[in-house]
C-alpha positions as CSV (number, residue, x, y, z in Angstrom):
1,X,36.9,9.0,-23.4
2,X,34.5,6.8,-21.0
3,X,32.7,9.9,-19.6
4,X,31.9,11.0,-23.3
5,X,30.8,7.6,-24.3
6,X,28.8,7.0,-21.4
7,X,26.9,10.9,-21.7
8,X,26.1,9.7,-25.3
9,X,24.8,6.3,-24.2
10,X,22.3,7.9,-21.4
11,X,21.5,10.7,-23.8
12,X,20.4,8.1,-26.3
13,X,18.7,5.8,-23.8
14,X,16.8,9.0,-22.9
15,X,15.6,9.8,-26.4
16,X,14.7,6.4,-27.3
17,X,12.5,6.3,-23.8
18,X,10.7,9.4,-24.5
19,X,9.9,8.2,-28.4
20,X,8.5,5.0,-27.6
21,X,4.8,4.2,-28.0
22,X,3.0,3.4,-24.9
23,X,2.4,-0.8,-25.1
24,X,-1.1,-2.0,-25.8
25,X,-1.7,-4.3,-22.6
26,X,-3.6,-7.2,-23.7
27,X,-6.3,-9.2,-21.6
28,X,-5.7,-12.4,-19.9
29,X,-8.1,-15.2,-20.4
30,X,-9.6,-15.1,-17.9
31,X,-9.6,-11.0,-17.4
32,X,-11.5,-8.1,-16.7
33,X,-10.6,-4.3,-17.0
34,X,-9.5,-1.7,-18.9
35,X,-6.8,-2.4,-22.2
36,X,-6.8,0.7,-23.6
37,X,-3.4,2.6,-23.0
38,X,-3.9,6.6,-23.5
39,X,-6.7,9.2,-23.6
40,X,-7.4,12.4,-25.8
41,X,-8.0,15.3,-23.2
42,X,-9.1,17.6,-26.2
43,X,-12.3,15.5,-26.6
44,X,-15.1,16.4,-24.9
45,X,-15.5,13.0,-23.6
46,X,-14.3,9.9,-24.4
47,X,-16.2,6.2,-24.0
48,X,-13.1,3.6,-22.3
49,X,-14.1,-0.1,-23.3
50,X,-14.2,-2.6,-20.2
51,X,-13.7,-5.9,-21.7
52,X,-14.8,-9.1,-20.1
53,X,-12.9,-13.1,-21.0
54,X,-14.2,-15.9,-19.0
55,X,-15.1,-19.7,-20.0
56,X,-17.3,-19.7,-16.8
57,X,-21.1,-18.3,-16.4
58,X,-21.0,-15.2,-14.7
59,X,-24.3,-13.8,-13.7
60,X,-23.4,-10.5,-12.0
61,X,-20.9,-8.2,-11.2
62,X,-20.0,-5.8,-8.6
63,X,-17.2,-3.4,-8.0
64,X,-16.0,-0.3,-6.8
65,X,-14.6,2.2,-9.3
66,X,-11.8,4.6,-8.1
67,X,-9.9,7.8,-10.1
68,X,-8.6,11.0,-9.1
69,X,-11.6,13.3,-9.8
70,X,-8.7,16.2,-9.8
71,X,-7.4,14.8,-13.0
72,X,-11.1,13.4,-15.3
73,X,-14.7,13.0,-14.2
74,X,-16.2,9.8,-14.4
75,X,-19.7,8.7,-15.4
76,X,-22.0,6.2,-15.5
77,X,-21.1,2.9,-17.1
78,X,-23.0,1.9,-19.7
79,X,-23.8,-2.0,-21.2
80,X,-23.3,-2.6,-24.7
81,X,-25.6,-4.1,-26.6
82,X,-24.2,-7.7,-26.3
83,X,-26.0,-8.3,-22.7
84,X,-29.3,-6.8,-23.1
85,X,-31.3,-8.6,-20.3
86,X,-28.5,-6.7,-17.4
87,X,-29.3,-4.0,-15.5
88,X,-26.1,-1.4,-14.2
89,X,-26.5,0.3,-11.2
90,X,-24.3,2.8,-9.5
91,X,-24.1,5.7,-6.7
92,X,-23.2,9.3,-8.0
93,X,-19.4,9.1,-8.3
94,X,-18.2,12.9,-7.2
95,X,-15.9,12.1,-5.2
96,X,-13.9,9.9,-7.0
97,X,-15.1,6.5,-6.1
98,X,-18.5,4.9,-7.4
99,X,-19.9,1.5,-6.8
100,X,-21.1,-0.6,-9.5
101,X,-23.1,-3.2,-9.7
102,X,-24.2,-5.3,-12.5
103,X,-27.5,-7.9,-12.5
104,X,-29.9,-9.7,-14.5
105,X,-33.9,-10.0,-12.7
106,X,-34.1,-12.5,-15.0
107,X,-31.4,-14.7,-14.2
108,X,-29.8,-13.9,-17.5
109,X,-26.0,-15.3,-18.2
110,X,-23.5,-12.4,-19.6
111,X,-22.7,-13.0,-22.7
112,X,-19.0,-12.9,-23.3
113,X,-18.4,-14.0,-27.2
114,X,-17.8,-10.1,-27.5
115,X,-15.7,-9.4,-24.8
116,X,-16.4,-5.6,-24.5
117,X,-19.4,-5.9,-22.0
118,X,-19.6,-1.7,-21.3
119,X,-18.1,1.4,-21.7
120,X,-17.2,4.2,-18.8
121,X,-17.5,7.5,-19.9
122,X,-14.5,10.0,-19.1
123,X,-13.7,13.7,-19.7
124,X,-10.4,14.8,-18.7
125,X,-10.7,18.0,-16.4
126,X,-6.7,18.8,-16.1
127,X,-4.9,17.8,-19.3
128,X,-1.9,18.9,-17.8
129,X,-1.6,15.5,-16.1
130,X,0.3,13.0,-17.3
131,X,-2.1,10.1,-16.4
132,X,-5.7,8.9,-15.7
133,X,-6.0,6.0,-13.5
134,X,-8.9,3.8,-12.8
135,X,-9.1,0.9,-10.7
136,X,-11.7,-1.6,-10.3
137,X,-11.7,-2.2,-6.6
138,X,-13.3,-5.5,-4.3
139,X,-14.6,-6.6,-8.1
140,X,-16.7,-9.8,-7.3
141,X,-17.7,-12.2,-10.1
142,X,-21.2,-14.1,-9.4
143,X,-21.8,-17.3,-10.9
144,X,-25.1,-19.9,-10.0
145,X,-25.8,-20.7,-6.5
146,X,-24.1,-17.6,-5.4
147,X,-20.4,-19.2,-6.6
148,X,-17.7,-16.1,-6.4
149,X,-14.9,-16.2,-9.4
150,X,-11.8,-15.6,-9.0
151,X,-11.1,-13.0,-12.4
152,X,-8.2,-11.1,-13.1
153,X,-8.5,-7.6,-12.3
154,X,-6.4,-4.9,-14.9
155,X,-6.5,-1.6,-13.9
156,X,-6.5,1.5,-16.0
157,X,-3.8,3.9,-16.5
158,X,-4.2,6.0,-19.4
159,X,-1.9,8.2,-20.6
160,X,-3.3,12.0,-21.7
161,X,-2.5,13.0,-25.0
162,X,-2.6,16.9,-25.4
């Protein structure tokens, strides 16, 4: 009687873990990265929101981007709108890691009252893989008089929906 109680408690353990929506993750204040939780690998590409929260004046930002270029190809990041006076910068990306760096010639202060400062373009190559990670690597935060923030880094990993 214990063995069949126990094989119907794991079979329903495993059913309720495999019909369970993937969590929003949400962005801590201060933050940077990636909330989005899962990617359409039928789209022909797909533009994953890098959201910024800070109370202090950042000026620029640099980081390294890494994925598995086996899994998605990555492109270059785009600003929105919100921080017109920035300028984004990055080396060619084919091997799965591009550097990225972020500036104003101006001396202009990002604006953060929307906090999606730019958008990474992805296109899943394999959608037979479960997951697309990205990481935001060595990310430094530049305020005035060359002050480094310390920000919260969250990484992506999106998973592919088929």
């Amino acid at each position: 009687m214990r063995l069949k109680i126990s094989l119907l408690t794991t079979t329903l353990l495993i059913f309720l873990s495999c019909s369970q929506e993937v969590q929003k993750v949400e962005l801590s204040n201060p933050g940077f990265g990636v909330t989005a939780s899962s990617i359409d690998a039928a789209d022909e590409g797909v533009d994953i929101p890098v959201l910024m929260q800070t109370d202090d004046i950042i000026k620029g930002i640099q980081f390294t981007l890494t994925w598995d270029p086996n899994v998605g190809q990555v492109i270059k990041p785009t600003l929105t709108a919100t921080n017109p006076g920035f300028t984004i910068s990055s080396s060619e990306g084919g091997q799965g890691e591009m550097k990225v760096l972020i500036f104003s010639m101006t001396g202009d202060v990002f604006n953060t009252s929307d906090p999606t400062i730019m958008t990474i373009p992805v296109r899943i190559t394999d959608p037979d893989a479960p997951v697309f990670a990205m990481a935001f690597k060595d990310a430094i935060f530049a305020g005035p008089s060359a002050i480094a923030y310390e920000i919260p880094v969250l990484h992506a990993k999106l998973k592919i929906n088929r």
